[in-house]
C-alpha positions in Angstrom: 121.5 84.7 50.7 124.1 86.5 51.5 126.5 83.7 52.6 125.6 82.1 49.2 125.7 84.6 46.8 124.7 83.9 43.1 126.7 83.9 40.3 126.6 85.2 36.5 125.5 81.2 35.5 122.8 81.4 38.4 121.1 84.5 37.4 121.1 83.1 33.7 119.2 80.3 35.1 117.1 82.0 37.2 116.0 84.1 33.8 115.2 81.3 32.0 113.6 79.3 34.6 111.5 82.4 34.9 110.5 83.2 31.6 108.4 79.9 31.6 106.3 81.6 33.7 105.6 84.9 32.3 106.9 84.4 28.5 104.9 87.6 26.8 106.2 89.9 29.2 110.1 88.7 29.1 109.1 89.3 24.8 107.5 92.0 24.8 110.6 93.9 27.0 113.3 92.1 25.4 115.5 95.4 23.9 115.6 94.9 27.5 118.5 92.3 27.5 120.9 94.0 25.1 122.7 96.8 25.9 126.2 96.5 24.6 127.8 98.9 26.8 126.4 97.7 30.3 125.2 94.3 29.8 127.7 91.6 29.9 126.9 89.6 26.5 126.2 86.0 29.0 122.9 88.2 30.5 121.8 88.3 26.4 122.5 84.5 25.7 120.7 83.3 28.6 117.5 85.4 27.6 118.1 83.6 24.3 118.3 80.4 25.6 115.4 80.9 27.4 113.1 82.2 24.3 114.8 78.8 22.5 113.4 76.3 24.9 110.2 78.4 25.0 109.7 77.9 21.0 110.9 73.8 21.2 108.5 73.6 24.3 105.6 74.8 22.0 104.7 77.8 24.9 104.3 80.7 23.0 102.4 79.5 20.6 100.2 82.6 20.9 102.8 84.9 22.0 104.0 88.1 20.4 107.7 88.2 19.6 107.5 91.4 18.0 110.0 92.5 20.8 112.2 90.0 20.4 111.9 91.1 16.7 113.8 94.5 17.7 115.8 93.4 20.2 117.4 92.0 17.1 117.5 94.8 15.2 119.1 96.4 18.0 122.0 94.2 17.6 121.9 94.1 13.7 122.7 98.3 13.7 125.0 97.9 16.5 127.2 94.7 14.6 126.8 96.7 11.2 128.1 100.3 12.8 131.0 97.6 14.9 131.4 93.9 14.5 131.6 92.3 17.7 134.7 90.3 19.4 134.1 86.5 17.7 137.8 85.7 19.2 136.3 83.8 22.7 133.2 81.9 22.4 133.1 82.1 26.5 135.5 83.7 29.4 136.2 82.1 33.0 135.1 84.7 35.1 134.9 84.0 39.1 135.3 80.0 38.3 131.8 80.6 36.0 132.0 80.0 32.3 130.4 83.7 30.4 128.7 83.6 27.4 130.7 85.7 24.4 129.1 87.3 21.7 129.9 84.5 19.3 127.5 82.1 21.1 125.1 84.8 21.2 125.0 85.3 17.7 124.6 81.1 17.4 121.6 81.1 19.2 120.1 83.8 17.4 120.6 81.8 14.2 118.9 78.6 16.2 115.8 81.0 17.2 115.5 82.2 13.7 115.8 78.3 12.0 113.2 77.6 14.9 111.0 80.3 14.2 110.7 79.2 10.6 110.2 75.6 11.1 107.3 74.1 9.8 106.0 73.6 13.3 106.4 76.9 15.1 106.1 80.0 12.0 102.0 80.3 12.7 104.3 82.0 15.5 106.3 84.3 13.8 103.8 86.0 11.3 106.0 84.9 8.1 104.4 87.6 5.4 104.0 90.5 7.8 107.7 89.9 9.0 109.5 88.5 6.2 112.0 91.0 5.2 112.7 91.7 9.0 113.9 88.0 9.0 115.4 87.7 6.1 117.8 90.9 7.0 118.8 88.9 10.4 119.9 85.9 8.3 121.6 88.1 5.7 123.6 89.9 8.2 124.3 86.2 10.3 125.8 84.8 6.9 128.3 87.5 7.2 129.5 86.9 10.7 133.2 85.5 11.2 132.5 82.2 12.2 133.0 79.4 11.3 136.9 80.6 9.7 139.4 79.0 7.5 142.3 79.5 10.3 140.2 76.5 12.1 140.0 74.0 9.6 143.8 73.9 8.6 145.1 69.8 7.9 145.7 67.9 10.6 148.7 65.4 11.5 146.9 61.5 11.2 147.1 59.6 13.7 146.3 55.7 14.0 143.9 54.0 16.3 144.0 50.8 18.1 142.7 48.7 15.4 145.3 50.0 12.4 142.9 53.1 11.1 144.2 56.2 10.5 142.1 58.6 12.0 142.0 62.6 12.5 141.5 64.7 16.3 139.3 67.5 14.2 135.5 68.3 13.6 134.1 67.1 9.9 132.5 69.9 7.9 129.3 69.1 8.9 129.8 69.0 12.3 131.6 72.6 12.3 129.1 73.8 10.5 126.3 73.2 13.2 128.0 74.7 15.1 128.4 77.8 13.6 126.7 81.1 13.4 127.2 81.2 9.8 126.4 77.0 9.7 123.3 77.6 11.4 122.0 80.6 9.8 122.4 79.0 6.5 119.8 76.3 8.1 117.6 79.1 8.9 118.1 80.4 4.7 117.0 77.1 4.0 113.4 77.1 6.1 112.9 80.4 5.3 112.8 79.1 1.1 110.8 76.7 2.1 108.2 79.3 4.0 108.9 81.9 1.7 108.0 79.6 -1.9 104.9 79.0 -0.4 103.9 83.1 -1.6 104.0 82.2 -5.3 101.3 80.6 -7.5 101.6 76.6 -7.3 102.2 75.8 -10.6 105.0 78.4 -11.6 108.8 76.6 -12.3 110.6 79.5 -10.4 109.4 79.7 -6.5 112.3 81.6 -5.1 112.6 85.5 -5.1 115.7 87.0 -6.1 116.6 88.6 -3.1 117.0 85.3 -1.6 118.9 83.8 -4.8 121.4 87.2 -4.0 122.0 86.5 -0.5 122.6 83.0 -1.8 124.9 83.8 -4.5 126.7 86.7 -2.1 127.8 84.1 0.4 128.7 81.6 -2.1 131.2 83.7 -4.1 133.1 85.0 -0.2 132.8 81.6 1.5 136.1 80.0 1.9 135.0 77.4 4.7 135.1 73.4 4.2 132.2 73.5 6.8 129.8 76.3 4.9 130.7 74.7 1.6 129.4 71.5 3.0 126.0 72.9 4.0 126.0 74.1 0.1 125.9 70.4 -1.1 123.9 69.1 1.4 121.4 71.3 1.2 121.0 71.6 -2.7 117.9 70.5 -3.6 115.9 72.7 -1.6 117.5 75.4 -3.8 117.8 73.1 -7.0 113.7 72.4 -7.3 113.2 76.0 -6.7 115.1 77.2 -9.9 116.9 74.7 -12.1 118.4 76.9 -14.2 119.7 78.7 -11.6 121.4 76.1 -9.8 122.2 75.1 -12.8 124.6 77.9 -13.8 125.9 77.9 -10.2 127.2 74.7 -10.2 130.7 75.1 -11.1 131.2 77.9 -8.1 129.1 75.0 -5.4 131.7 72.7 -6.7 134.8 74.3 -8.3 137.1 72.9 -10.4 139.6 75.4 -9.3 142.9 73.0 -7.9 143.4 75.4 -4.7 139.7 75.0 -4.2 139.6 71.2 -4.1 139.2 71.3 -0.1 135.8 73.3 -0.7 134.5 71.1 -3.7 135.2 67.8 -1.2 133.4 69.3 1.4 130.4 70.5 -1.1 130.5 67.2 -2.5 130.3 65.4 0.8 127.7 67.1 2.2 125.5 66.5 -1.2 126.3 62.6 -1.2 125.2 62.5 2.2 121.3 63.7 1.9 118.6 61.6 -0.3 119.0 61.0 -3.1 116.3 62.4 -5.9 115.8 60.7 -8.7 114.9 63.5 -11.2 117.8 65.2 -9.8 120.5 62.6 -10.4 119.9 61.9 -13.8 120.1 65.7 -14.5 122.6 65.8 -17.3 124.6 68.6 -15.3 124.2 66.6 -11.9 125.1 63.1 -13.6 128.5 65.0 -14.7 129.2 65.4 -11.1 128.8 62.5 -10.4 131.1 61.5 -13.0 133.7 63.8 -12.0 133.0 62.0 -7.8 134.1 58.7 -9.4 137.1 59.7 -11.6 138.5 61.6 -8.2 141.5 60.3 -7.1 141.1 59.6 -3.4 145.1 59.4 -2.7 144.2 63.1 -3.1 141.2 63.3 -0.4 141.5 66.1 1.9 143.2 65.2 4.7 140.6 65.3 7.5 138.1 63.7 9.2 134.5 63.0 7.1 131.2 62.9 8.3 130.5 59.9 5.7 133.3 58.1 4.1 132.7 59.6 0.8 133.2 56.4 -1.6 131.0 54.3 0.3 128.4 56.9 0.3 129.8 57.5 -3.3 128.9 53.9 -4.0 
């Protein structure tokens, strides 16, 4: 209509309400929707978005992503030859909010953590396309977000009942909403996927190219959010390869002074998942817990918590 014309926000819904219709064929042409040069990066995220709800509405169960496999190759050699502008998440454009490439790169983690959820990989083809997805979560991990710049100490303030309180996101909460948050999620399912290739009654059931992506991140991540995801999320590593984790521990949770801010958040986000019992009374996993308790919290990071870590301590 040319008296109500339609904006970059309506054409991304129009795509996605679309796509429900004809799924395979948006797949199976979806180098389609990246081109760096002459598509604007909110065309890309709403063809995301779309494939997104598509895999949580379970319809493509039968579909063939193998196109949306390249489209993200496509973008893989085109980030790795020049990284993409992370600075605006989104840009007001005509009074419509656009899509940046940051938020495109978030919801490629989300399709991937989908995709290897126990409830949609019959779609994915795990052992024919394994390395393909375990390259687009290696070269997620190494995107610039979430940064350090964003989680410096905030001023306290205190609340109508007395409490002090703090404006900011806790590590967890960053972390989700991250590209590198999110596609350490997707690291996570695609262990769990990936340990069900080895024999059942072997100790070790994680391959070493996923321990070095693992331990590649771990020795560059300077993020309280990241480093939260690395405690919470330890014992789908640890009952892979004890000894591994083992020898990892003191890098998880360092005992470097500048790097208290990092152990707080790795030792948050580990209080706050279950807690195993053969785990815990690991001799190496007790001494954290030892080290939790003698922590002086007069010297707790300054921020906001996702769980008040003595009473989850406790």
């Amino acid at each position: 209509d040319f008296h109500h014309p339609i904006d970059a926000e309506g054409v991304g819904t129009l795509i996605k309400s679309d796509m429900a219709n004809r799924p395979k064929e948006y797949l199976d042409d979806a180098k389609l929707f990246f081109d760096r040069e002459n598509l604007d990066s909110h065309y890309t995220y709403a063809f995301l978005q779309g494939i997104l709800d598509l895999i949580r509405g379970k319809k493509i169960c039968k579909a063939d992503i193998k196109g949306l496999l390249v489209m993200f190759s496509y973008i893989i050699a085109s980030g790795e030859k020049e990284p993409f502008d992370f600075d605006k998440r989104e840009r007001e454009s005509g009074g419509a909010w656009l899509a940046g490439w940051s938020v495109v790169h978030t919801s490629m983690a989300d399709i991937t953590k989908e995709l290897l959820n126990e409830d949609n990989v019959s779609i994915v083809d795990f052992k024919n396309n394994r390395d393909n997805l375990l390259k687009l979560i290696d070269y997620l991990l190494k995107q610039p977000n979430p940064n350090s710049e964003s989680e410096k100490e905030e001023s306290p303030r205190t609340n109508a009942r007395g409490e002090v309180e703090y404006t900011g996101s806790d590590p967890f909460t960053r972390a989700i909403n991250s590209v590198r948050g999110r596609a350490f999620e997707a690291l996570v399912n695609f262990s769990y996927q990936d340990s069900k290739e080895f024999e059942k009654k072997v100790d070790i059931r994680i391959a070493d190219d996923v321990k070095n992506i693992y331990k590649e991140l771990l020795a560059t991540e300077d993020t309280q959010a990241v480093m939260f995801m690395f405690g919470h999320y330890l014992p789908s590593f640890y009952f892979r390869d004890k000894n591994w984790i083992r020898n990892l521990l003191p890098q998880i949770f360092s005992l470097e002074k500048d790097k208290e801010n990092l152990y707080l958040a790795a030792w948050e986000g580990l209080l706050t998942n279950n807690l195993y019992g053969e785990m815990f009374f690991d001799p190496v996993i007790t001494n954290l817990y030892e080290r939790g308790i003698k922590f002086n919290p007069e010297d707790y990071t300054k921020r906001r918590y996702f769980k008040n870590i003595d009473e989850v301590l406790a």
